[in-house]
C-alpha positions as CSV (number, residue, x, y, z in Angstrom):
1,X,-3.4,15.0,-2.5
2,X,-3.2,16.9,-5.8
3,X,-1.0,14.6,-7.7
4,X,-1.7,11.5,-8.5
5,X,2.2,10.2,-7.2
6,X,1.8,11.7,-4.0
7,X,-2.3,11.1,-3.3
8,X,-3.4,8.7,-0.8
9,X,-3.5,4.8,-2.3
10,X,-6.0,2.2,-1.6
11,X,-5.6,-1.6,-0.9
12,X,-8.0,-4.5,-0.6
13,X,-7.1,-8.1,0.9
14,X,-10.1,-10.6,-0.2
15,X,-9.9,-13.6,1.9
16,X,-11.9,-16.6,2.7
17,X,-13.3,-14.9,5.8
18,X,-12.6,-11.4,6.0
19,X,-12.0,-8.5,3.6
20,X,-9.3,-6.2,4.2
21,X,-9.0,-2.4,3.4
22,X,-6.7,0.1,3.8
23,X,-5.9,3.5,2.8
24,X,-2.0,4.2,2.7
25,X,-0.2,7.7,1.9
26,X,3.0,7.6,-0.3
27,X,5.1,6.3,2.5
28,X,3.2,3.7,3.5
29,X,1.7,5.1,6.4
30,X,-1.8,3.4,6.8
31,X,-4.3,6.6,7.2
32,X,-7.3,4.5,7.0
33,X,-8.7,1.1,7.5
34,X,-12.1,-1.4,7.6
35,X,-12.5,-5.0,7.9
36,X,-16.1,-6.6,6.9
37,X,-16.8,-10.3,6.8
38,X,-16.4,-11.9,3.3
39,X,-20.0,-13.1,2.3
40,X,-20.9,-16.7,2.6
41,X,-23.7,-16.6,0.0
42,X,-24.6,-15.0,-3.1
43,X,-21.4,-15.0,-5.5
44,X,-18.9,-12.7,-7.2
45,X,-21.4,-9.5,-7.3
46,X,-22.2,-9.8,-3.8
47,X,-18.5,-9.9,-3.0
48,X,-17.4,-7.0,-4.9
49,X,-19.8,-5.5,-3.3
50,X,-18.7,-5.8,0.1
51,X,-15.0,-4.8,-1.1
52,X,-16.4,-1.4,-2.5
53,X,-18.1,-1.0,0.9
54,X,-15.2,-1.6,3.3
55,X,-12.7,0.4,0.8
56,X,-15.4,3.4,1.0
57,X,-15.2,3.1,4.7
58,X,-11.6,2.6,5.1
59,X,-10.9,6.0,2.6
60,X,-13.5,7.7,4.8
61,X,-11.5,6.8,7.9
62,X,-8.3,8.5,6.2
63,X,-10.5,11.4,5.6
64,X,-10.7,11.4,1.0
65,X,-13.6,10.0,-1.0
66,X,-12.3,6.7,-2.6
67,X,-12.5,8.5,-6.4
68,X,-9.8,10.5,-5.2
69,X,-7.4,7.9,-4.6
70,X,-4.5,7.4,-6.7
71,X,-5.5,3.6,-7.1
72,X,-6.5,1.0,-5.5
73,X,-4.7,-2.3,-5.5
74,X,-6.3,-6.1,-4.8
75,X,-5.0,-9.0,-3.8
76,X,-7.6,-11.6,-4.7
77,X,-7.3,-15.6,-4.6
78,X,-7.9,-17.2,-7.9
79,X,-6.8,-17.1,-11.2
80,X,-5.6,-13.3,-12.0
81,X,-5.2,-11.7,-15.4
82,X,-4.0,-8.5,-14.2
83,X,-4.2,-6.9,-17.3
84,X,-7.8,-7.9,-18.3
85,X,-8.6,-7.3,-14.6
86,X,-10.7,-10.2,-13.8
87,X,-10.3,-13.3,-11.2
88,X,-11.8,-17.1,-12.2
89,X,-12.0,-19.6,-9.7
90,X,-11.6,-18.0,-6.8
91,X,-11.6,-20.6,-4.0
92,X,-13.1,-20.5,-0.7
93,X,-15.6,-18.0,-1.8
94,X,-19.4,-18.1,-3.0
95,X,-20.2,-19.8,-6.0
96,X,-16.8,-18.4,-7.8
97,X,-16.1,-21.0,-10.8
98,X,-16.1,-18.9,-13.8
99,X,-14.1,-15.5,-14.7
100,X,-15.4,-12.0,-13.2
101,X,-14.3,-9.1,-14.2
102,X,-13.6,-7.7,-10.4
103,X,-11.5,-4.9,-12.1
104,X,-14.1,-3.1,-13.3
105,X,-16.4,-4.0,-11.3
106,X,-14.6,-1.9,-8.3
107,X,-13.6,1.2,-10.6
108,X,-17.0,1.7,-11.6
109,X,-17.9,1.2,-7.9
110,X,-15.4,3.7,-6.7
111,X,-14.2,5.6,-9.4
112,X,-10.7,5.2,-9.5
113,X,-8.4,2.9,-11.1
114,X,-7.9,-1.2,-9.8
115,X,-4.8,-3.2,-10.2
116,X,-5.1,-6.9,-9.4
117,X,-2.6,-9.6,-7.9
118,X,-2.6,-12.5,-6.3
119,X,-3.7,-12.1,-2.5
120,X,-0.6,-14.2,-1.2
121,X,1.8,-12.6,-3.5
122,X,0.8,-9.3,-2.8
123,X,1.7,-9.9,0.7
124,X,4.8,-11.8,0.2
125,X,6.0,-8.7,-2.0
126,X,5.2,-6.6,1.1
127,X,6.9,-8.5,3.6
128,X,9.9,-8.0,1.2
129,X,9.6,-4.5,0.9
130,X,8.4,-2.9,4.0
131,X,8.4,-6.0,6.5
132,X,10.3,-8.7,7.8
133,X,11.7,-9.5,4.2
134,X,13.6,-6.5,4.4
135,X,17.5,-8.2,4.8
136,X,16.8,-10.2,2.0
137,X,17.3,-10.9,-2.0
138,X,15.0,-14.3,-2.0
139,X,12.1,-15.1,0.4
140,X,9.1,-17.7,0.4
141,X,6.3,-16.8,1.9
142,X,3.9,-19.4,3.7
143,X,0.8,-17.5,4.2
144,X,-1.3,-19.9,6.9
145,X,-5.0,-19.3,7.4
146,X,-8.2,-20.0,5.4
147,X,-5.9,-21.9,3.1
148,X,-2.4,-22.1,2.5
149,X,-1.2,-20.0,0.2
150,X,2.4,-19.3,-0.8
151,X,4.1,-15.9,-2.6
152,X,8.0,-16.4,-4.0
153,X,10.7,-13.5,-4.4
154,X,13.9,-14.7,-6.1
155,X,16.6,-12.0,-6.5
156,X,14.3,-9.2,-5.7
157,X,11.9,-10.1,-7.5
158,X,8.4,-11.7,-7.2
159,X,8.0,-14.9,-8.9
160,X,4.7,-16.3,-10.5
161,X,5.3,-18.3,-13.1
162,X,3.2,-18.6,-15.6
163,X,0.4,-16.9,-13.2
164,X,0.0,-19.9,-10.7
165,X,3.8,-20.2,-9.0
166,X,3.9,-20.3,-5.1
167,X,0.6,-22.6,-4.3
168,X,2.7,-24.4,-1.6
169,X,-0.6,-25.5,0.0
170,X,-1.0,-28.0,-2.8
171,X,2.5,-29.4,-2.3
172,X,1.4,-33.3,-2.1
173,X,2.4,-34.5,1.5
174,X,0.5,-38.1,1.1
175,X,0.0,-39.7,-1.7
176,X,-4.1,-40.6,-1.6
177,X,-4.0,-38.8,1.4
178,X,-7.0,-36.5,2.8
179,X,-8.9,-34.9,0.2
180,X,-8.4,-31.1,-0.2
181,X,-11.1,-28.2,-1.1
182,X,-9.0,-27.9,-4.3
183,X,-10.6,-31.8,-5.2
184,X,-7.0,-33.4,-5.1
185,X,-5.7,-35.8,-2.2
186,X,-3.3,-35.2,0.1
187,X,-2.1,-31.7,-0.4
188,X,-0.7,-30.4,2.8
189,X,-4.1,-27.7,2.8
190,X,-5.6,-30.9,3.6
191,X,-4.4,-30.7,6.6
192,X,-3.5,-27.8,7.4
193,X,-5.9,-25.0,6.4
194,X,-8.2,-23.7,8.9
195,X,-11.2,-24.5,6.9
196,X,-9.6,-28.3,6.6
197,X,-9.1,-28.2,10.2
198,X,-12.6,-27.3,10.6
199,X,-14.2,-30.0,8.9
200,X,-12.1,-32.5,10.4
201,X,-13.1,-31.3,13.9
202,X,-16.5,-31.4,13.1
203,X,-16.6,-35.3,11.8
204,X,-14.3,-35.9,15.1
205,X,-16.5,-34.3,17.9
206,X,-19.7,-36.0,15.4
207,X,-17.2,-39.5,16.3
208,X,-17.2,-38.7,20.1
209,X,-13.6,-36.1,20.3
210,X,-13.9,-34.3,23.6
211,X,-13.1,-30.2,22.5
212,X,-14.6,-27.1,23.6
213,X,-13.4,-25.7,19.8
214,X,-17.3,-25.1,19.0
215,X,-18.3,-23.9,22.5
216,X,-15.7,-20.9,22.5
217,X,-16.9,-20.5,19.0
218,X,-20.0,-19.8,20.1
219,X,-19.1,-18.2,22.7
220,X,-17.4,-15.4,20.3
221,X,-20.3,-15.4,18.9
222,X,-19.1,-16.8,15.4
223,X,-20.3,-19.2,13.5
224,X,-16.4,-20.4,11.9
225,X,-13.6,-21.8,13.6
226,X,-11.5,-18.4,13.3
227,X,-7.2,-18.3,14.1
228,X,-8.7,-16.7,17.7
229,X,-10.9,-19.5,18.6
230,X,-7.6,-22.1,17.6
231,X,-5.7,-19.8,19.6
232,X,-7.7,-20.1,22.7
233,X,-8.7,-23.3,22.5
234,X,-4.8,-24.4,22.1
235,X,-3.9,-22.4,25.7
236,X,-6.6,-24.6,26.9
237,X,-4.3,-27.3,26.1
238,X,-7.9,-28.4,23.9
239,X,-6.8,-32.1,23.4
240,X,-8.6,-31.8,19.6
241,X,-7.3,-28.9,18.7
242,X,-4.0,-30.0,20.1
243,X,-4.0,-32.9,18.3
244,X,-5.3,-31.0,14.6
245,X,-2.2,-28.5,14.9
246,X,0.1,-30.8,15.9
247,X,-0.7,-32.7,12.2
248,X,-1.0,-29.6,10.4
249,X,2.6,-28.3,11.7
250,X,3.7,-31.5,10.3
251,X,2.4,-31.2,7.2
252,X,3.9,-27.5,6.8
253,X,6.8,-28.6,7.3
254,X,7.0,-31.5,4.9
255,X,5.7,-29.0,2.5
256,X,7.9,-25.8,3.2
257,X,10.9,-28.0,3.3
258,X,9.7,-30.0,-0.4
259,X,9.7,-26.0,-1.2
260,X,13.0,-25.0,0.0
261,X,15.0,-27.8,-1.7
262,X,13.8,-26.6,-4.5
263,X,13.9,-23.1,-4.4
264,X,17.0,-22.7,-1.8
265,X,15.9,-19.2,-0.5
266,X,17.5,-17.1,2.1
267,X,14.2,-16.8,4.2
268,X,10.8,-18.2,5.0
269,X,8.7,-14.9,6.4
270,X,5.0,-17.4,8.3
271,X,2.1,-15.2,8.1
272,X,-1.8,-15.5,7.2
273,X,-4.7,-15.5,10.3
274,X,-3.3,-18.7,11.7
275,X,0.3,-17.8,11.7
276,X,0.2,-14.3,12.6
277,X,-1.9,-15.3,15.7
278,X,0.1,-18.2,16.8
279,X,3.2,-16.5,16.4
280,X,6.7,-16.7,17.0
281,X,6.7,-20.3,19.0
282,X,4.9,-22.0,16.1
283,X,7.0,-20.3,13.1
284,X,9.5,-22.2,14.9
285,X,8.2,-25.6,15.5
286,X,7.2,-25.3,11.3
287,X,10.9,-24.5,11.2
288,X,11.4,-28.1,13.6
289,X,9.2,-30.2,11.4
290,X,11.0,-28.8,8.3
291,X,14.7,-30.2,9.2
292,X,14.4,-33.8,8.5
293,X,13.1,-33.4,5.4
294,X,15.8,-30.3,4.3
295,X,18.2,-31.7,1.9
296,X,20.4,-28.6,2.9
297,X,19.5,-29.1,7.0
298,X,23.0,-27.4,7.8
299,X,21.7,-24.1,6.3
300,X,18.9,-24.1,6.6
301,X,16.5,-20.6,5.7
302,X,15.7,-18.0,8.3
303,X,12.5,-17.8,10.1
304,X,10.2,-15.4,10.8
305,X,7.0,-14.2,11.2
306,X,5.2,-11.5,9.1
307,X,5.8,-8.1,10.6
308,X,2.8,-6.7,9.0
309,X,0.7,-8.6,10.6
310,X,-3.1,-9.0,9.7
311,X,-2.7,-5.2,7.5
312,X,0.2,-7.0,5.0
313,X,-1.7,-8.4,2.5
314,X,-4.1,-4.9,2.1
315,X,-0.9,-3.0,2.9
316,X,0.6,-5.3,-0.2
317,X,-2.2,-5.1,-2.6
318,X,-1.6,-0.8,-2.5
319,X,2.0,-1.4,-3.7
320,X,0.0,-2.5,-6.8
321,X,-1.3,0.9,-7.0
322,X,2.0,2.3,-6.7
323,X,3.8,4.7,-9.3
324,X,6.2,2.2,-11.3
325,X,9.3,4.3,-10.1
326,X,8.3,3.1,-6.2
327,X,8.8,-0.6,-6.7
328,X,11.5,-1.9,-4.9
329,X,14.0,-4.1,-6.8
């Protein structure tokens, strides 16, 4: 691990409930790896706090101090300026509203160099290169979890914008529908993020719903309806939970399909907490509630679910840390 090209690289995924670190050599190889909880209280500080703490542990793991990795990439929500290195606005974490400089922050914490991007890209861009993307030129990625977050590659290339391209979750799938965590009514989040789910099944079991979401919850000994507790709770044939994926598989695919007419991409690779865990037979009902609304419905874009599975977006977020000459175009 002498040269910079060919030393070991680091990769954070910050998400709404869970950070992400991995430790990756120069072929992608994953050498190390820790997950810690995101925190629920404090604010930016306390958060880049816990991200220095699971990349520590993660380069431990792999057996090199962090200062002697060759980078580390993140893949943070929020508004990124890559360049300037901070994040404003982070949603779904503590008291994030303003611009932190999380760039710094981590290289003074671990002494080596950061390089942000946006969490859902950074995993789309992945999936492209290394996962299930892999046939392909163009891809949309629906990343389903916390949020729903979306990551676009058109002829081999990602895709922001103008730093904000690929927020499918905000796709409006009711006009003055449910309201969404981003303030705005009826995005498809609304009903289809996990931590929109959540509050819906609270006010319904507060109304009288029969569902054992909160009792295998507690069960698990958490205190956050996570993909696992959905997951179980749907083999349980849980009529609420049923009934709250059932709505949020119909509002992906309004959404995905508003996406595709406009984008016309080869591929749609499903991922984030929700969608890795439910798998292959709900990528494909997403793919079911999508066809009456494609404009295109005799093509319409492959399906799949992200091969990379929970590791993708820290596995994504080290590609950042990559030498230039390694990106894939």
């Amino acid at each position: 691990m002498s040269t910079p090209n060919g030393a070991a690289r680091g990769g954070i995924d910050l998400g709404g409930t869970k950070i992400q670190a991995v430790v990756v050599d120069a072929g992608h190889a994953v050498l190390g790896q820790a997950r810690h909880p995101t925190p629920t209280e404090g604010g930016p500080d306390d958060v880049a706090a816990a991200m220095a703490a699971a990349m520590t542990e993660a380069a431990h793991q792999a057996g090199v101090e962090t200062d002697a990795l060759a980078g580390v990439g993140i893949g943070s929500p929020g508004d990124i300026d890559a360049k300037a290195g901070t994040v404003t606005s982070a949603r779904n974490l503590p008291n994030w509203e303003g611009e932190f400089a999380l760039g710094p922050a981590l290289e003074h914490a671990l002494g080596t160099r950061a390089h942000l991007g946006n969490d859902v890209q950074v995993a789309t861009d992945a999936e492209f290169e290394l996962g299930a993307g892999r046939p392909y030129r163009s891809l949309l990625g629906v990343f389903w979890g916390t949020g729903v977050g979306g990551g676009i590659v058109l002829d081999g290339r990602p895709w922001t914008g103008r730093g904000a391209a690929g927020e499918i979750g905000h796709v409006v799938v009711r006009i003055g529908g449910e309201r969404c965590g981003c303030g705005r009514l009826g995005c498809m989040e609304a009903y289809a993020g996990r931590a929109s789910m959540e509050r819906r099944a609270r006010h319904a079991q507060k109304k009288g719903a029969k569902t054992d979401l909160f009792k295998i919850m507690e069960d698990r000994g958490r205190t956050r309806l996570m993909s696992g507790i959905w997951d179980r709770a749907l083999k349980r044939n849980d009529p609420l939970a049923v009934k709250l994926v059932d709505e949020a598989i119909e509002a992906l695919g309004a959404a995905v399909a508003s996406a595709q007419n406009v984008l016309d991409v080869e591929a749609i690779v499903i991922g984030g907490g929700l969608g890795v865990r439910l798998g292959e037979q709900y990528a494909e009902r997403i793919a079911e509630a999508m066809h009456p609304h494609l404009f295109d419905d005799i093509h319409p874009p492959a399906m799949h679910v992200a091969e990379l599975g929970d590791l993708g977006g820290a596995i994504g977020a080290a590609l950042l840390a990559q030498p230039a000459s390694g990106r894939a175009v």
